[in-house]
N, C-alpha and C positions, 0 to 999 in steps of 0.2 A: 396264712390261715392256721389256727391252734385247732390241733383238732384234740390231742391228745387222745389218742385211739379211736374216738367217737365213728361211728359209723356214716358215711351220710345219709342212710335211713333212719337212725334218729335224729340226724338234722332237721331232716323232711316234716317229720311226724310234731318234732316241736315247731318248726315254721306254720304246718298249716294250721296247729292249736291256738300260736299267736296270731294269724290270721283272723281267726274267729271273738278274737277280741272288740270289746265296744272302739276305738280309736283306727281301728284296721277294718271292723264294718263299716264306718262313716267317711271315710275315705279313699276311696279306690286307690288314689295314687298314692298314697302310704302302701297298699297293699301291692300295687304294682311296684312299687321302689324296692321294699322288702325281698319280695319276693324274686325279682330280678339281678339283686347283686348277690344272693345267697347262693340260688342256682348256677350264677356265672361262675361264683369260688368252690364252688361243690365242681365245678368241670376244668377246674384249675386256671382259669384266667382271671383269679381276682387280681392281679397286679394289673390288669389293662382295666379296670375299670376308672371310668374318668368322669366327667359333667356331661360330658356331648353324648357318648354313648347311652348316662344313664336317661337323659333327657328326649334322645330321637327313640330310644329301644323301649324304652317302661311307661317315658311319662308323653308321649305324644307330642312331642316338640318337632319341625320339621327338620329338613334337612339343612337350611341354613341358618341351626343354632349359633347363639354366639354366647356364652359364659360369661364373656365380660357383660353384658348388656340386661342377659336376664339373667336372673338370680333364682329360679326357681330350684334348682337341686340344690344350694346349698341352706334353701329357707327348708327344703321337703328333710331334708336331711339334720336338720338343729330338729325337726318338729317327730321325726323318724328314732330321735337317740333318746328325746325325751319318752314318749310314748312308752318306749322299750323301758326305760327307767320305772318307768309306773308301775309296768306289771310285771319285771321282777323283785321289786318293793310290797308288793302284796304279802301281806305275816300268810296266806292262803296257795301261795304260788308253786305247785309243784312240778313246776317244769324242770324236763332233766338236764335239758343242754340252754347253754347259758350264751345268746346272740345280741354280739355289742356291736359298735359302730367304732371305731378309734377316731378320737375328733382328728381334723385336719388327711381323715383317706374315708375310702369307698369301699373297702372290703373288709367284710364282717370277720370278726374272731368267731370261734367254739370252744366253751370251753363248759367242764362239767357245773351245772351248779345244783345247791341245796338253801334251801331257804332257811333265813334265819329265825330261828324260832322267837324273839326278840321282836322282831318286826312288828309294829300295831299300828294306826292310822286313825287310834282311839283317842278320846277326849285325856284320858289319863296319862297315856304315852306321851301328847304334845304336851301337857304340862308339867309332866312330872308330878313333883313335890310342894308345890307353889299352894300357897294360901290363896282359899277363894276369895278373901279380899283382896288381894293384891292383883289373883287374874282378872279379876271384875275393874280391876284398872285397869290395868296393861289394855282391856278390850275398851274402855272409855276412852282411852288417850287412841288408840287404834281406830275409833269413829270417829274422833274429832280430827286426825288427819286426812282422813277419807272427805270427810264432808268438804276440808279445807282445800284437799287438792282437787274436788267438782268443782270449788269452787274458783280456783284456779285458771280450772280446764275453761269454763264456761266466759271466764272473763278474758281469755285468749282468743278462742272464737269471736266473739263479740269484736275485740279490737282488730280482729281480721279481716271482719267484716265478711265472716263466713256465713253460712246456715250448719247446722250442727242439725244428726239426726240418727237416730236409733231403731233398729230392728231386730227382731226374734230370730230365734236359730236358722227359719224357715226360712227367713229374707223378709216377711212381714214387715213395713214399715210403721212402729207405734206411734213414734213420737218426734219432732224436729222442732231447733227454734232456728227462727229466721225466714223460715220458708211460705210463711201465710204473709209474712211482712212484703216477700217479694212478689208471690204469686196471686194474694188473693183467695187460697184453698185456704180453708179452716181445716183442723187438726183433725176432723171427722171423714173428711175429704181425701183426704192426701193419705189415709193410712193403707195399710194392707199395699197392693198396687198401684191404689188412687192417685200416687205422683203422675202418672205414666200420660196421665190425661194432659198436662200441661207443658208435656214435651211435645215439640215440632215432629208432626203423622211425620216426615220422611225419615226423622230419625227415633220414632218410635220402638218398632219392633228390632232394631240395632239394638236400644237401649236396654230395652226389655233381654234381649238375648243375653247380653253383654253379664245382665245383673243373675239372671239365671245359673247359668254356666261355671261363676264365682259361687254362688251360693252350693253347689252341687261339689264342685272341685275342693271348696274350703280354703280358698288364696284368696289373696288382696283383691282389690277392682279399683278399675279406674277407668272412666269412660268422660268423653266430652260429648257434647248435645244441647241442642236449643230448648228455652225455655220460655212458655209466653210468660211478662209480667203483668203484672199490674196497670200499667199505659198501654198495656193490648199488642206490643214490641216483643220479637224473640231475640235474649239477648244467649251468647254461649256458654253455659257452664260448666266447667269441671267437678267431676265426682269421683271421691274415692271413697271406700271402704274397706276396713279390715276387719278380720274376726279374734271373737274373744272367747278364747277357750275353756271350759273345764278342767277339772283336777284327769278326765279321764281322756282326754285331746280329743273331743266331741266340742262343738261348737255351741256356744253360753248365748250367744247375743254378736249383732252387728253394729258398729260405730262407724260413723262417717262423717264427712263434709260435703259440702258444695262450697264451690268457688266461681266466683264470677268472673270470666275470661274470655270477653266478649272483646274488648279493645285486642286485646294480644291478636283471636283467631282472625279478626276481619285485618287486620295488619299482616299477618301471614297468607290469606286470601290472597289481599293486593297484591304483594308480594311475586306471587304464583302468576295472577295475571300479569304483574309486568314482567315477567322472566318469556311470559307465555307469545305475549306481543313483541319483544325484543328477537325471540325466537322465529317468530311470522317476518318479521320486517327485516332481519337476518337471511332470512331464507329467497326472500321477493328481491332481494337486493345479490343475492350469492353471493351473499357474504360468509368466511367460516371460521370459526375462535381457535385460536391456539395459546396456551401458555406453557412457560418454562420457569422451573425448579431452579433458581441459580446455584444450590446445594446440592444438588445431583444431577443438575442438565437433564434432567428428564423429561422430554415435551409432551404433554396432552392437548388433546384439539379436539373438537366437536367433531360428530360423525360427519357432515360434510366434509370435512378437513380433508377425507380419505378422497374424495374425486381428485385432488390437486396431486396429492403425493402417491394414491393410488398405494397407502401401508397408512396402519395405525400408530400409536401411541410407541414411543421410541427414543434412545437418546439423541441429544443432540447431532454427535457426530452422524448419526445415520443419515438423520435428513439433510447435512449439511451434503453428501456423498450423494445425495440424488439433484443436487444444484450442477450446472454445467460448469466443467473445470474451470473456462473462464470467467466465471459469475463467482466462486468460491471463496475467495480471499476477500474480496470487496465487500460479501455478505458478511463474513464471521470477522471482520475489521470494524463494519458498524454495529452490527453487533454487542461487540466489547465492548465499543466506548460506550452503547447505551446503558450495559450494564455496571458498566465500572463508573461511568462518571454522571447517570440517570438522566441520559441525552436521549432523544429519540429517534427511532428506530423506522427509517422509512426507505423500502430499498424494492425495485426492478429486479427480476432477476428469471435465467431460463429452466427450467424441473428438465431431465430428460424422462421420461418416462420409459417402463418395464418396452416396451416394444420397440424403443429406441426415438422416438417421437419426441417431439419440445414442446412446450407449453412455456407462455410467458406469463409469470407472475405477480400481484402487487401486494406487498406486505410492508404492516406497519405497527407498533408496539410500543409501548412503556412499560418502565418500573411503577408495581405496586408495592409501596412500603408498609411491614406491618411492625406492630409492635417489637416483637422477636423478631433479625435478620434473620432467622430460620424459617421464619413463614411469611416473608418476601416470595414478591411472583413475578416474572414479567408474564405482563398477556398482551393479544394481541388480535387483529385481523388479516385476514387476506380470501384476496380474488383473483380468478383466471382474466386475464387484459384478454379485450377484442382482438384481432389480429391489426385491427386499423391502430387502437390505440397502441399496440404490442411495435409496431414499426416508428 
């Protein structure tokens, strides 16, 4: 932290004046980000400031953040440096102490600043010296790539076979294409909230919350949700949005998609149900899954698993130590060959159990090959024998 003499009372006193700024009103968690890693370096722990911290501490993230997964402190943070750029860019800026972000860390510099007197944001400053004829170019050739890259944009959509759609700062929905073509709603219909009507009532008020919450926060969205069409069918859509900002990091307008992702969700569904009924018929039959890591002998097994071995998730050698001495050798010999020579794996054998107890058990398994020998699996089954069948 530079403080170079700086007091942290004038630290304060300029954090809370940047506070009161348009980009730090509009966004709470610009102002909670802010103002949470300053406070932390003002108490000397800016070196422990990290993504998880600022994320569970400032921005309400729970406790089982993950940094790799969500990217929110490091989007709050590009949008936190910018911000900060703006308004000490102002030719009007007289703030005393001068709070930067170092790209690539979390803890703020201090250091003294004076605004340059040079500074403008004026029409004559961005031009300089330039003849008005030739700026009156520069801005023609500057529209014609505009109009070229909507147009662009719009022929991308289109081969997407997206619905493309636009709203106001507020979230207002103005304008979409594609989406009367699916739904049926004319453009009169559907604005403002009026999509909301054509989404499936259970997932209504989700949807609605989902887009509120983004609108408020000032981050991306993205929500999936049923859609009645046109054939009177709700098919699944995916929707995202993102915002587009002002020169002053206040929110200009919303841009989005829908995407139609009805095959994928009802194949994921299925999916769930068959995992769901292999699980039932698993369980009616006592049956319970184990598989092994051949790269680390590490075994995992369905929570059943635990009545047989009476212990969880463990190396191999563990569970082999709870097989009866004379079952030992005979297990980790087929074993081997099944996994050394992709033979299968079908073997009798007795558990002693924690109280001294035997249990006869039946287990059976293959090699799953994948792509990479590193995500190779053997899996497998097994059940407690009757005692009829055990003799």
């Amino acid at each position: 932290m530079e403080t170079h003499a700086i007091a942290p009372e004038e630290v304060r006193a300029t954090l809370h004046r940047i506070l009161l700024e348009a980009p730090f009103q509009r966004s709470p968690q610009l102002r909670a980000f802010l103002g949470y890693i300053v406070e932390t370096s003002l108490a000397g722990r800016g070196s422990l400031l990290k993504s998880y911290s600022i994320a569970t501490e400032a921005l309400g993230r729970p406790e089982d953040f993950d940094p790799a997964t969500d990217a929110i402190v490091r989007v709050k943070a590009k949008r936190l440096r910018e911000a900060l750029t703006r308004i000490y860019a102002q030719p009007n800026c007289n703030l005393p102490v001068r709070i930067d972000i170092p790209v690539g860390r979390y803890e703020p510099t201090f250091r003294r600043f004076q605004a340059d007197a040079g500074n403008s944001c004026g029409p004559d400053r961005a031009f300089g010296t330039i003849p008005s004829l030739e700026r009156l170019q520069i801005g023609s050739r500057q529209a014609k790539e505009l109009i070229r890259s909507e147009e662009r944009y719009r022929a991308l959509v289109q081969a997407s076979a997206a619905v493309e759609w636009r709203a106001d700062a507020d979230g207002r929905v103005t304008n979409s294409t594609g989406w009367t073509e699916r739904t049926g709603q004319d453009a009169a219909e559907l604005r403002s909230n009026g999509w909301l009507q054509v989404v499936h009532p259970d997932d209504r008020e989700r949807a609605g919350q989902l887009w509120e919450e983004g609108c408020n926060s000032g981050d991306k969205v993205e929500a999936a949700f049923r859609v009645l069409h046109r054939d009177g069918n709700y098919r699944w859509m995916l929707a995202r949005g993102i915002p587009i900002e002002q020169d002053d990091g206040s929110v200009r307008e919303w841009i989005g998609t829908v995407t139609d992702v009805d095959d994928h969700m009802r194949a994921m569904e299925a999916l769930r149900a068959s995992e769901e009924q292999l699980r039932r018929v698993m369980e009616a039959a006592r049956l319970v899954a184990w598989e092994l890591d051949p790269a680390t002998m590490l075994v995992t097994q369905s929570g059943a698993f635990q009545s047989l071995f009476e212990t969880g998730s463990g190396g191999l050698a563990h569970f082999v130590s709870l097989i009866h001495e004379d079952d030992q050798a005979r297990v980790v010999a087929a074993l081997d060959a099944a996994l050394e020579r992709d033979e299968p794996f079908e073997e009798v054998f007795r558990v002693v159990r924690p109280d001294g107890s035997l249990i006869c058990v039946s287990a059976r398994g293959g090699m799953m090959r994948a792509k990479s020998p590193q995500e190779d699996r053997f899996i497998g089954v097994a059940y407690e024998l009757s005692a009829r069948n055990a003799a």
